[in-house]
C-alpha positions in Angstrom: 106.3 95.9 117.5 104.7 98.6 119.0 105.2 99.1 122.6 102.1 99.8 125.0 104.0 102.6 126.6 104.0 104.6 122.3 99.9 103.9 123.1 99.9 105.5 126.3 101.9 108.5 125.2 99.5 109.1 122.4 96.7 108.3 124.8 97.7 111.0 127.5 99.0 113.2 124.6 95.2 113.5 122.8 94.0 114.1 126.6 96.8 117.2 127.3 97.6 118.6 124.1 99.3 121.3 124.7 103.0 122.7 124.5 103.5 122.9 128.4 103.0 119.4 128.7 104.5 118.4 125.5 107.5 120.1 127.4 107.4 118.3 130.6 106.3 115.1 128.8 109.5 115.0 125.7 111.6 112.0 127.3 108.3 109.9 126.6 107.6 111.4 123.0 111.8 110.7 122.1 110.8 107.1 123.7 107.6 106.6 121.9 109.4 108.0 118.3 112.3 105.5 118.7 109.7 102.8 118.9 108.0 104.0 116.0 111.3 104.3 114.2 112.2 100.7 115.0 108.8 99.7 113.7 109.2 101.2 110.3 112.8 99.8 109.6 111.4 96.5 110.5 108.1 97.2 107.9 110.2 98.6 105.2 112.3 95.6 105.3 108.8 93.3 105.2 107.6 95.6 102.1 110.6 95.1 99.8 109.8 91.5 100.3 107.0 91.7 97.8 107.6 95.0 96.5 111.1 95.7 95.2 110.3 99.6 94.5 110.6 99.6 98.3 114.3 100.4 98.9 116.1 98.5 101.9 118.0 101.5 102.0 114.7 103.9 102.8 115.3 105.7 106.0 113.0 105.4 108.3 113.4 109.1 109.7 112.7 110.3 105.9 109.2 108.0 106.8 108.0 108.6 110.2 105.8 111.8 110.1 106.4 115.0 112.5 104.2 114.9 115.3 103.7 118.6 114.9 100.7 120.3 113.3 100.5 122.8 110.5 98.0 125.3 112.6 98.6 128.3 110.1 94.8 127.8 108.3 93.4 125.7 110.6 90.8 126.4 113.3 91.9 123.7 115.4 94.9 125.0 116.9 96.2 121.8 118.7 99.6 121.6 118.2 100.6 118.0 117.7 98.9 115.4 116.2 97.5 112.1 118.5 98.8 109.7 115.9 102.3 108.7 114.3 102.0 108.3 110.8 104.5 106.2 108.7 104.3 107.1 104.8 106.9 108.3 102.6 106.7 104.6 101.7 106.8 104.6 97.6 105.8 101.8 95.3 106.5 103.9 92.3 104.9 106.8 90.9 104.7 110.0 94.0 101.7 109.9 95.9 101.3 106.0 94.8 102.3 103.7 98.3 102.1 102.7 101.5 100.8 104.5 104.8 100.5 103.2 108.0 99.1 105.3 111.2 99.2 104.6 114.7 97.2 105.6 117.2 95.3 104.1 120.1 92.1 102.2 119.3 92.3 103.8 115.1 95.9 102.1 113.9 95.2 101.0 110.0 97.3 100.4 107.3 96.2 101.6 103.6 97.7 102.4 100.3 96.6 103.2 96.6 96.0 106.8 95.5 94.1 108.9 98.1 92.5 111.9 96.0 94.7 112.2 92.8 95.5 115.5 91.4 93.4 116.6 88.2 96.0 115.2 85.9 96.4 111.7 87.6 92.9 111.1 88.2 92.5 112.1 84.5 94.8 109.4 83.5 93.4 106.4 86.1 89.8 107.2 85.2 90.9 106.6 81.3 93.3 103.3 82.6 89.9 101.9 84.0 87.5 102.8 80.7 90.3 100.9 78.5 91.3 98.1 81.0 89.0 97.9 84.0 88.8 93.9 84.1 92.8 94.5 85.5 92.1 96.4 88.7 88.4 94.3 89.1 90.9 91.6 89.1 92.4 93.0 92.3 89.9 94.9 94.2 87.0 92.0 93.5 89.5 89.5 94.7 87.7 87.6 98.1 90.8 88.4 100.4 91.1 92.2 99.1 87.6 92.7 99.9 87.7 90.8 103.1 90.4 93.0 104.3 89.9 96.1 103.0 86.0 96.2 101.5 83.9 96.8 99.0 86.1 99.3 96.7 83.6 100.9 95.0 81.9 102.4 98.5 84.6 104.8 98.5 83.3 108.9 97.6 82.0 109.1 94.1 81.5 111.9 91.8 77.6 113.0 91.8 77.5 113.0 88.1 79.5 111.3 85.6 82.6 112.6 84.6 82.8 114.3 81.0 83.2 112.1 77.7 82.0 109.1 79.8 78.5 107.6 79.5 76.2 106.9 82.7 75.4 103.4 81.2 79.3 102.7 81.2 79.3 99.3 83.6 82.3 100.5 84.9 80.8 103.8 85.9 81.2 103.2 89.7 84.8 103.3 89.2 85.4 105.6 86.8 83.2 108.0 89.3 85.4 107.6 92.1 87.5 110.2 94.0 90.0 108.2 95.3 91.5 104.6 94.9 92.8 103.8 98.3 92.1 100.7 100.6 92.5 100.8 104.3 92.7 97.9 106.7 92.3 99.0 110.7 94.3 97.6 113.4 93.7 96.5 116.9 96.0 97.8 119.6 96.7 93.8 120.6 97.6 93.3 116.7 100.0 96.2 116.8 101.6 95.4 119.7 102.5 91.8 118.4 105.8 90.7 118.4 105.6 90.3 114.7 103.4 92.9 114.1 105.8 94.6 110.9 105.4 91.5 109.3 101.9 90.7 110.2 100.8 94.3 108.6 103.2 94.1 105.3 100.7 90.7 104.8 98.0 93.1 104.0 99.6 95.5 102.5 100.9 93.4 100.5 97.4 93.0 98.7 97.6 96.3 97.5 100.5 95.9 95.8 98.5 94.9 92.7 96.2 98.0 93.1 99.6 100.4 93.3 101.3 98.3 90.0 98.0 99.2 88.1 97.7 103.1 89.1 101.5 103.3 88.5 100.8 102.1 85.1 98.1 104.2 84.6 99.8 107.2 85.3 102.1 107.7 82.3 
């Protein structure tokens, strides 16, 4: 579970962030990171449950994200992020997974394929022309879209990709950017005892959605 003091931390962290207080405030960040630590272990060993590609021997250090920003090309120059994110969390092919963020009032839990490199997105986009009734399958399933939405609402091309035709009535998919699905979490449902185990049950619904871009991506 996530503890309320991790919240708080990130809660006082987005209000003060800067390196002076960082400084005075690291006991509570070292706190707040074994927490998060603890909660990954706990989710990794929820995941292989249903998805044997997770690894019970993933470490949960190689998962948890650094708190520290990349400011180099960015005109925000905050130095740490106000979230602890939790990815590294493969289900195959890279990229292809699991990623869970925390962060006070914004938690979710998502996976799939967020923005696939030329070459991937290539490969999906032909996956769905030739077997589209698989991933409908998954993403028009009543629970999938109860947790996670309506699929196709995600960033689409403006105009249809090349060698595919408009009238194609898989067109909304083949158009899209991304093939991700996110589920948000309360701070309460976080902070449930059980909470690893309550979040690995939605993930585990994209677990079809990760089998069928693994497969498409040769």
């Amino acid at each position: 579970m996530i503890r309320s003091d991790t919240l708080s931390f990130l809660k006082d962290l987005a209000q003060n962030n800067n390196r002076e207080w960082f400084a005075d405030n690291k006991q509570r960040y070292e706190i707040a990171k074994d927490n998060v630590l603890a909660f990954a272990g706990e989710l990794i060993k929820e995941l292989h449950v249903f998805d044997k590609s997770i690894s019970l021997d993933t470490d949960p250090k190689k998962c948890v994200m650094r708190i520290y920003r990349d400011i180099r090309f960015r005109t925000d120059k905050t130095p740490y992020k106000d979230n602890f994110g939790i990815g590294n969390l493969r289900a195959g092919k890279v990229h292809i997974g699991y990623y869970v963020e925390i962060k006070p009032g914004n938690s979710f839990g998502g996976g799939g394929y967020w923005m696939p490199e030329a070459e991937h997105l290539k490969q999906v986009r032909q996956e769905i022309d030739y077997n589209a009734d698989d991933l409908k399958k998954v993403i028009d399933e009543p629970q999938f879209k109860k947790l996670f939405g309506e699929f196709r609402d995600q960033e689409q091309l403006k105009t249809t990709p090349r060698d595919y035709d408009p009238a194609n009535e898989n067109i909304s998919l083949i158009k899209l950017k991304s093939f991700a699905a996110i589920h948000p979490f309360t701070d309460a449902e976080i902070m449930r005892s059980d909470s690893p185990k309550k979040v690995a049950e939605v993930l585990a619904y994209i677990y079809p959605l990760n089998v069928f871009l693994n497969n498409a991506i040769a």
